[in-house]
N, C-alpha and C positions, 0 to 999 in steps of 0.2 A: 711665455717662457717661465718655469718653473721659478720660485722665490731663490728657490736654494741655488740655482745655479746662477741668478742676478750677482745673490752673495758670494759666488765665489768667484765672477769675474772681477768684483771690487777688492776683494782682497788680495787673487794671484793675477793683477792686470795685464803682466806678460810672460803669462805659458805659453810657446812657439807651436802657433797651428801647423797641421798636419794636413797631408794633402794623400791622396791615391789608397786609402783605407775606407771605404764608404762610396758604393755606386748607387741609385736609384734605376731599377728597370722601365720596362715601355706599363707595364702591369700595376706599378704603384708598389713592387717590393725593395725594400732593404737588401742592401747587400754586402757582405765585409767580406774587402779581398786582404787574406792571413798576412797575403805577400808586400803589401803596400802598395801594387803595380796597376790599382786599377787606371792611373791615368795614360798607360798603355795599353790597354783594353782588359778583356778576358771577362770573363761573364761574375766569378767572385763564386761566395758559398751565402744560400739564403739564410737570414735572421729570421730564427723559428719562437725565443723567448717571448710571450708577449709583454711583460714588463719593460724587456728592454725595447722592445718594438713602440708604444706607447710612449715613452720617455724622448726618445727621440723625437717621434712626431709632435710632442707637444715643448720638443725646444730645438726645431727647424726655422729656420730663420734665411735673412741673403744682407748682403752689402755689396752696391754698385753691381747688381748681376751676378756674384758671385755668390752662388747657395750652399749651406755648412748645416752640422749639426752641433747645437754646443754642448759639448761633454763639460761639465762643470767649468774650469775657467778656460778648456780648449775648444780653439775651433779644429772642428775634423769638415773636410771641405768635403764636398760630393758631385761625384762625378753622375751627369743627369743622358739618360740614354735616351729619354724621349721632350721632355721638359721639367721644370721645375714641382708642380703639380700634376698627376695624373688625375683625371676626373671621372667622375661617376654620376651616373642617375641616384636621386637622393631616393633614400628609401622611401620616404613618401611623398605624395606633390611632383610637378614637374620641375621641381629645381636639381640643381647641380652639387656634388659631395665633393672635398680634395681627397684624395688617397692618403690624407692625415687623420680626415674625419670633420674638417671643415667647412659648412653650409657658403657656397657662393652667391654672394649679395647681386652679382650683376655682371654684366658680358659688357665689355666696350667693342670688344669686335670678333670676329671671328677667321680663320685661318683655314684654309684645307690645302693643302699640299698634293703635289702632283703625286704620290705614293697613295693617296688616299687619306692621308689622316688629317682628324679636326683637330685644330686648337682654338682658345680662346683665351684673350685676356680679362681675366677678371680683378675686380676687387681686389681681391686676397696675392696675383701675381698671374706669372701666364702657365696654362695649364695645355695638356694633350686628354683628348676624350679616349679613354682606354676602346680597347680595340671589341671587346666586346656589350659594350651600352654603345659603340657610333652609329652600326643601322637603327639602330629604335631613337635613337637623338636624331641622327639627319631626315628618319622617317615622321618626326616630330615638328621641323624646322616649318616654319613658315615665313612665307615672304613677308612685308607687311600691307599688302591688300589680298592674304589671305591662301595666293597658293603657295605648295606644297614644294618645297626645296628642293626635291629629288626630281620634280617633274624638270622646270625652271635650268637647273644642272643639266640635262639633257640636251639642251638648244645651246649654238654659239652665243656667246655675247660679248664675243671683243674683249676680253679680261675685263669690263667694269665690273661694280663690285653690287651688289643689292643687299636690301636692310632684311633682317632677318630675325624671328625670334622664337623661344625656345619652350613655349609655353604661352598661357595666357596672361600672367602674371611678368610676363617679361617682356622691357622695352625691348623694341627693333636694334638692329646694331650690325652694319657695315661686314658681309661676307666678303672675302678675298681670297681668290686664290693665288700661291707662292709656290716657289721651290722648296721640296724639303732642306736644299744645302741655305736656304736666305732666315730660315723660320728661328734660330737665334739669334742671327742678328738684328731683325727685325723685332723681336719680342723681347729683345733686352735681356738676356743671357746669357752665361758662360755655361757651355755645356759639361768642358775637365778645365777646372780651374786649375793653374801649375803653381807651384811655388815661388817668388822670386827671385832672380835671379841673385847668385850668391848666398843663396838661404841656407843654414846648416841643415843634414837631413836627423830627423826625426823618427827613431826605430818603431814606434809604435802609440797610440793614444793613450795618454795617462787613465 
C-alpha cells in the first residue's frame, strides 16, 4: 500500500467507506459503476487511465473476506464477479501473475467448478485462472506421479480430490472439484460486500 495513503488513514481514520462504486470482472478489469449500484449488478464502465489503474492495484487490499480499494483514507469496497484475484500465466517461467501484477509464491489448493473454471488459493489470497490462460494451465497440470490432469479428469473418481502441480518448480496441492454457487464460501469471500445495516449512504468516493 502506498506511503501516502498509510498517511492519510492516520490522519482521517474515519472517512465512511463506500460500497457499490467499484466491480472487478471475470478478466481482471476495473470497473466504476457512475451509479453506485454495482451491488445490484450491471456490468459498470471500464477504467481506461493507467495511472489510475496502477494506483488502485497497488492499494488493493481485504479484511475478513471483504476486498476494497483504499482511496487515500477511504475504503471503496468492490464487488468481485469471479474472485478476488484473477490469475494469469506469468510472463515468464511456469508460474502464476494476479491481475494486479503480483508474482504467486505458491497454490495451497486448487478449485474447479462444475462451469469449468479453476481457482486457486494462493499465498497472496484466493484467485480465478482467467478464462483465457485455463486450457494451457489445466493442459500443464500434472498429477504428482506425473500424469497429465486433463487425461486423469476424464475418468470417474468419486469426487476425491488428487494432488496436483503447475509446473516443475511447484509443490503438489490438493485438486477439488465444487459448485460454482460453494466457491466463496469455501475460499473465504465476500463476493458484493453491502453496507451495514443502518449505514448513512455515501454519494460518491472522496
Amino acid at each position: 500500500m502506498d506511503q501516502a495513503v498509510i498517511d492519510a488513514i492516520a490522519r482521517w481514520p474515519d472517512v465512511p467507506a463506500v460500497y457499490g462504486w467499484l466491480s472487478l470482472d471475470g478478466r481482471g478489469r476495473w470497473r466504476l459503476h457512475p451509479d453506485g449500484a454495482a451491488t445490484r449488478g450491471g456490468p459498470g464502465e471500464p477504467i481506461a487511465n493507467t495511472q489510475i489503474l496502477a494506483f488502485i492495484d497497488r492499494n488493493y487490499a481485504q479484511e475478513d473476506g471483504r476486498w476494497y480499494f483504499q482511496n487515500g483514507p477511504q475504503r471503496v469496497y468492490v464487488r468481485l464477479d469471479a474472485a478476488p484475484y484473477v490469475l494469469r500465466r506469468a510472463p515468464r517461467g511456469d508460474g502464476l501473475q494476479t491481475h494486479t501484477g503480483l508474482d504467486v509464491a505458491g497454490v495451497d489448493a486448487w478449485w474447479l467448478d462444475d462451469g469449468g473454471r479453476l481457482y486457486a488459493a494462493t499465498d497472496l489470497g484466493p484467485g480465478m485462472v482467467e478464462d483465457r490462460d485455463l486450457m494451457p494451465l489445466l493442459e500443464a497440470l500434472r498429477t504428482d506421479d506425473g500424469r497429465p490432469v486433463l487425461e486423469v479428469l476424464e475418468r470417474p473418481r468419486g469426487g476425491a480430490a488428487m494432488r496436483v502441480a503447475a509446473g516443475p518448480g511447484w509443490p503438489a496441492a490438493p485438486l477439488h472439484e465444487i459448485a460454482r454457487t460453494e466457491v466463496a464460501a469455501r475460499l473465504r469471500f465476500f463476493p458484493n460486500p453491502l453496507p451495514p445495516a443502518g449505514a448513512l449512504p455515501v454519494e460518491s468516493p472522496s
